[in-house]
C-alpha positions, 0 to 999 in steps of 0.5 A: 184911848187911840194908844191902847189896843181895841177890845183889850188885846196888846198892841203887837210890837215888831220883833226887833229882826223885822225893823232893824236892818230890813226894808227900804229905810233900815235903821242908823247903826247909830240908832240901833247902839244907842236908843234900840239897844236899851228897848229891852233884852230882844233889841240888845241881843240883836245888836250886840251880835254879829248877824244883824252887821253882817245884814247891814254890811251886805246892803253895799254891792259895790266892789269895796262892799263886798270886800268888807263883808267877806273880810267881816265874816273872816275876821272875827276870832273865837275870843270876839264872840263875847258881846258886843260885837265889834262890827257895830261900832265898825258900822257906825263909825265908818272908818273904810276909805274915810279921813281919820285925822281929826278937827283943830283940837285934836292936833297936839302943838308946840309954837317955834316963832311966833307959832301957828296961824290959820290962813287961806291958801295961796294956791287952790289945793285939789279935793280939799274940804276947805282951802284954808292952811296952817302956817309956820313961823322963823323957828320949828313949828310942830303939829302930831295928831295921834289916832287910837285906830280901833277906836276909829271902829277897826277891830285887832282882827281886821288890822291883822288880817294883812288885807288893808293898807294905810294911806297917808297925805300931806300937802305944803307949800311956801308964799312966794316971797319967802323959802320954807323948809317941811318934815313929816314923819308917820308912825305905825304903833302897836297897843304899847305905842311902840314904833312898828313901821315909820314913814318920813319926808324930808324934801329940799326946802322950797327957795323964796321967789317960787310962784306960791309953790304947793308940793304933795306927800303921799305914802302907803303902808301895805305890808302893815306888821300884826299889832298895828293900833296907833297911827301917829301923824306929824309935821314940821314948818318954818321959813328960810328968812327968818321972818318975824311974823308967819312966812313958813311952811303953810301946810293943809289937807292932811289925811290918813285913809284906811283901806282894803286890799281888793284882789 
């Protein structure tokens, strides 16, 4: 009888504006899209509109924070009043500041040689999640990793607000007793996947005998073109021997990062 109300009065149950994002322990934006949003017709409204986001966004008064909440509040359209709003997803995602490349499976493959392996680095790679790398083979060795960005959580406004930058990282080396050579090539595509801007590397190969070599990539798009919504990733290795085996480019911590202009 302890879960019924007392002297038959209803239980009250909260407003869906009291818990949601107040307090010291707000509640998961991952838990408010998925199991607050299916309590009933209150808790839907809520999060499917904007101003339970824009309460959440308003938590962070760090300087990128703040950034993202006068951008939020700016970059919503007439036509994105229609529910849900896409601020939730941005939430919960994370995508600000955040890798984008995804894990081993999402990486699309062609073997040259004797094709990829995964091995540990020769040299420690600063800031790497783990020190681990691909390696190429005797022949071409391809990688492309193609990310769908308002799946990410990043909505056509935003992209188009000309307020963020998009930072691409590769790092790649050789094994000391074999040369390599390495390409990179990032694109920038629009809802069609038409090419709207492209980066690409093509640095001297590195020769054998050189110490373990490890060399940084490194390029931002800050001028990004309206109808950005595809970022596609790609990357090439092999060894200048001829090896049989896997003596090639070993290529690791590849990054795309999505961030926003603060000034």
């Amino acid at each position: 009888m302890g879960a019924w109300a007392s002297r038959g009065r209803a239980a009250r149950v909260p407003a869906p504006s009291q818990t949601a994002a107040g307090g010291a322990e707000p509640r998961p934006p991952r838990t408010l899209l998925g199991r607050c949003r299916q309590v009933c017709r209150g808790w839907r409204a809520l999060v499917d509109g904007q101003a339970l986001w824009l309460l959440i966004l308003a938590r962070d008064h760090s300087a990128t924070g703040r950034a993202l909440l006068h951008l939020a509040r700016s970059c919503q359209s007439p036509a994105r009043n229609a529910r849900p709003c896409p601020l939730g997803r941005f939430c919960a995602r994370r995508p600000i500041g955040r890798n984008l490349i995804q894990g081993l499976r999402k990486w699309m493959v062609q073997h040259g040689g004797d094709g990829w392996v995964v091995e540990e680095n020769r040299t420690t790679v600063p800031g790497a999640p783990s020190q681990t790398c691909f390696v190429t083979s005797f022949s071409w060795c391809r990688k492309k990793q193609v990310l769908d960005l308002e799946e990410e959580g990043l909505w056509p406004e935003l992209l188009d607000s000309g307020r963020i930058e998009i930072c691409v990282s590769d790092w790649w080396g050789a094994r000391h007793d074999s040369g390599c050579m390495y390409r990179l090539l990032v694109q920038l595509l629009d809802a069609n996947q038409t090419v709207l801007d492209k980066f690409s590397a093509v640095p001297d190969p590195i020769p054998q005998w050189n110490n373990n070599a490890c060399l940084h990539v490194t390029h931002v798009f800050s001028n990004i073109k309206m109808g950005v919504r595809f970022v596609s990733f790609e990357h090439w290795g092999q060894d200048t021997q001829f090896w049989a085996g896997h003596y090639g480019a070993r290529v690791t911590n590849s990054s795309v990062i999505v961030r926003v202009h603060l000034s």
